[in-house]
C-alpha positions as CSV (number, residue, x, y, z in Angstrom):
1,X,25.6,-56.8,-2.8
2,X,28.7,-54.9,-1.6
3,X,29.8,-55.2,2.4
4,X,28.6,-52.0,4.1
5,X,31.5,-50.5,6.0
6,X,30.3,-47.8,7.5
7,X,31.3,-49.0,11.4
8,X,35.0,-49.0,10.2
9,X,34.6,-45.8,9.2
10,X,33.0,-44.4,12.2
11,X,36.0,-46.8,14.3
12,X,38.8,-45.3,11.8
13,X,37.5,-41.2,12.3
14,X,38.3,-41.3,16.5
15,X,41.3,-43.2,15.9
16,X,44.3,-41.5,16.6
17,X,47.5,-43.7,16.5
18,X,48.5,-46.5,14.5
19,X,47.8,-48.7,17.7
20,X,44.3,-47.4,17.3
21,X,43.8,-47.7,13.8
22,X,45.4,-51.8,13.6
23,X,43.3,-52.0,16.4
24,X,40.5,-51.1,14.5
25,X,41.0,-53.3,11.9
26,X,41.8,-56.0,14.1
27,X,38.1,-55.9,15.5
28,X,36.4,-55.6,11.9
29,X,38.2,-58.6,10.9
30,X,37.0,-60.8,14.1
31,X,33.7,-59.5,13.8
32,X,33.0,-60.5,10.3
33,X,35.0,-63.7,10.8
34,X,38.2,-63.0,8.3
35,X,42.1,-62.3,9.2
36,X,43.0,-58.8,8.8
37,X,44.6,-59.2,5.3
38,X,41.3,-60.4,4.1
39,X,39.0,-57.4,5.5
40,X,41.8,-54.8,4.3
41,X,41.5,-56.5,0.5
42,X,37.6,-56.2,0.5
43,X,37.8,-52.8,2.2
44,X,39.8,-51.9,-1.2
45,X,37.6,-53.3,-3.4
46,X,35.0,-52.2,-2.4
47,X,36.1,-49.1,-4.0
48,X,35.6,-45.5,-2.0
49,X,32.7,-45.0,-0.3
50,X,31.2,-41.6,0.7
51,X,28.8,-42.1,3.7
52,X,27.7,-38.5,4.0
53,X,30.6,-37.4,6.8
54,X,32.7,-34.0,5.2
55,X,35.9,-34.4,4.1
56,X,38.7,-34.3,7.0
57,X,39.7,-30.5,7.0
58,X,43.4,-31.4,8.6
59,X,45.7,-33.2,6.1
60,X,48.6,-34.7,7.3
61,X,51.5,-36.3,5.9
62,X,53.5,-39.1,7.5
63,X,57.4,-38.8,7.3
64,X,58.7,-41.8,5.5
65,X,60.0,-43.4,9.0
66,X,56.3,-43.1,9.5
67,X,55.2,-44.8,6.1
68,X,57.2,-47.5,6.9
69,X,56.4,-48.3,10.2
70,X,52.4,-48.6,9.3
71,X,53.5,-50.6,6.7
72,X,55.5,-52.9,8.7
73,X,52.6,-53.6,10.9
74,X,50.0,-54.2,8.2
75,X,52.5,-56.5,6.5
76,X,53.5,-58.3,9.5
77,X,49.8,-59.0,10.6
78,X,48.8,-60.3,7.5
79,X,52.1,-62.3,7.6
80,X,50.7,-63.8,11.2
81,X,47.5,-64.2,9.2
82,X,48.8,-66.1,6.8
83,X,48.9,-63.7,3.9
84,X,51.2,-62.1,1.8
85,X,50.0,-59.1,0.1
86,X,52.5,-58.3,-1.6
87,X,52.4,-54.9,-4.2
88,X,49.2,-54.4,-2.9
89,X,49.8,-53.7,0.8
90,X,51.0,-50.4,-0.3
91,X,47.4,-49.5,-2.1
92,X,45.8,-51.1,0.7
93,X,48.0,-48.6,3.5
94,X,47.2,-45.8,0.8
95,X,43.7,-45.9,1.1
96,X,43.0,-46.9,4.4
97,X,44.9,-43.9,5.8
98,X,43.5,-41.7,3.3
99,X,40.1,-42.7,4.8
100,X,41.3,-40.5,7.8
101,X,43.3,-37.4,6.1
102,X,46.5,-39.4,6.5
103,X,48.9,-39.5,3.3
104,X,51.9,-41.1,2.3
105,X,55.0,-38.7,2.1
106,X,56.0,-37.4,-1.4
107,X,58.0,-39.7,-3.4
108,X,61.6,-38.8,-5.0
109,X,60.5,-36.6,-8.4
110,X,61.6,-37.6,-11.9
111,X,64.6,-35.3,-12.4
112,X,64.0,-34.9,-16.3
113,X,60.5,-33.3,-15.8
114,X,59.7,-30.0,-13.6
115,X,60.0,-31.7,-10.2
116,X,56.7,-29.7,-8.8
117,X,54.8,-32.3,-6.7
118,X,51.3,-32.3,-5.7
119,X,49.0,-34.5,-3.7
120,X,45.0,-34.4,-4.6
121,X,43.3,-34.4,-0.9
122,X,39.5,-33.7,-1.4
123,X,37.9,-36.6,-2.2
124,X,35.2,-35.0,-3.6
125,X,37.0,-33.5,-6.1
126,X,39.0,-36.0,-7.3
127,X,38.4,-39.7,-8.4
128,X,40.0,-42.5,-7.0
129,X,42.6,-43.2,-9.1
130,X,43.9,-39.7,-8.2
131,X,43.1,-39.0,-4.9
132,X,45.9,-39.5,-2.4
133,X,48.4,-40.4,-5.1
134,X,51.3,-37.8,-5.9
135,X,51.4,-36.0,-9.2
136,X,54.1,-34.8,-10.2
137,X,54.3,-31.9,-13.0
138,X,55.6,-32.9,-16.7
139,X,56.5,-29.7,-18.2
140,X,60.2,-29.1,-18.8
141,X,62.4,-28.3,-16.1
142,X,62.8,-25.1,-15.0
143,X,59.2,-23.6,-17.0
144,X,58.1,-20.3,-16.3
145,X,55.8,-19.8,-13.6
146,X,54.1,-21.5,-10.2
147,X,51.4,-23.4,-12.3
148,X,52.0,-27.1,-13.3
149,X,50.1,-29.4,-14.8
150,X,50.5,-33.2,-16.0
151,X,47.3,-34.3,-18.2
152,X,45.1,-35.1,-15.4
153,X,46.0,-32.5,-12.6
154,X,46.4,-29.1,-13.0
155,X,48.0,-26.8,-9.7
156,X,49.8,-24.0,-8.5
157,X,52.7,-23.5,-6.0
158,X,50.7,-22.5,-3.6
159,X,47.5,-24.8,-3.1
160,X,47.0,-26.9,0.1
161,X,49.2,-30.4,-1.1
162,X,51.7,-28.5,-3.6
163,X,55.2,-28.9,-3.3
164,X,56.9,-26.3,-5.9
165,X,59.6,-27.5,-8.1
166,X,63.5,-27.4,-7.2
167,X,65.9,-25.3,-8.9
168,X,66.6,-27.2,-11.9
């Protein structure tokens, strides 16, 4: 039987800074008796869970000084813990702030494909190997029109999490 998380949850939707959230996990860890590295790994495996709240209407995006600085305090408590984790911290970062309507910011796009980005938000609507993760669009550079599309994500230039392509 699968750990219920639903009181990390509820912690993780009134926090408001990173202070707050590390805090948050902090607690959960203590409570259930494991370093923060352990609880964030069994958080993500535990795979996403929708306990009936609606989906966070505001989405935002962190700046990359941002990204890094969350990541630099996850990695550095679990380093204080005792634990490296490695590749996955940056799944681990992913989903926790996902859990709150926070995403990473859009990576650098392939130049040799349309560089049209977009990031799936609605959990509901898309599975968890897509949600929260940047698509970007693999029709040729330069293709006509605002609609893109890369075999498991179709959008358009102007949807909520679309970043249209560059000038090729």
């Amino acid at each position: 039987m699968s750990e219920n998380y639903t009181d990390l949850h509820d912690a993780l939707d009134t926090a408001t800074t990173l202070d707050d959230i590390g805090a948050v996990i902090q607690d959960g860890a203590v409570r259930r008796g494991l370093t923060p590295a352990q609880l964030l790994d069994q958080v993500a495996r535990s795979g996403r869970v929708n306990i009936g709240t609606p989906p966070v209407p505001a989405v935002r995006i962190l700046t990359k000084a941002e990204y890094q600085q969350a990541y630099e305090r996850m990695t550095g408590s679990a380093s204080r813990s005792g634990n490296r984790l490695g590749r996955a911290a940056y799944e681990v970062l992913d989903e926790t702030l996902a859990a709150i309507g926070v995403f990473a910011p859009a990576p650098h796009p392939n130049p040799d494909t349309c560089t049209a980005l977009y990031l799936p938000t609605d959990h509901e609507e898309f599975d968890r190997h897509v949600f929260a993760q940047w698509q970007q669009c693999t029709d040729e550079p330069g293709h006509d029109g605002d609609e893109h599309d890369n075999g498991e994500v179709n959008w358009a230039d102007g949807m909520p999490g679309a970043i249209p392509a560059t000038a090729p």
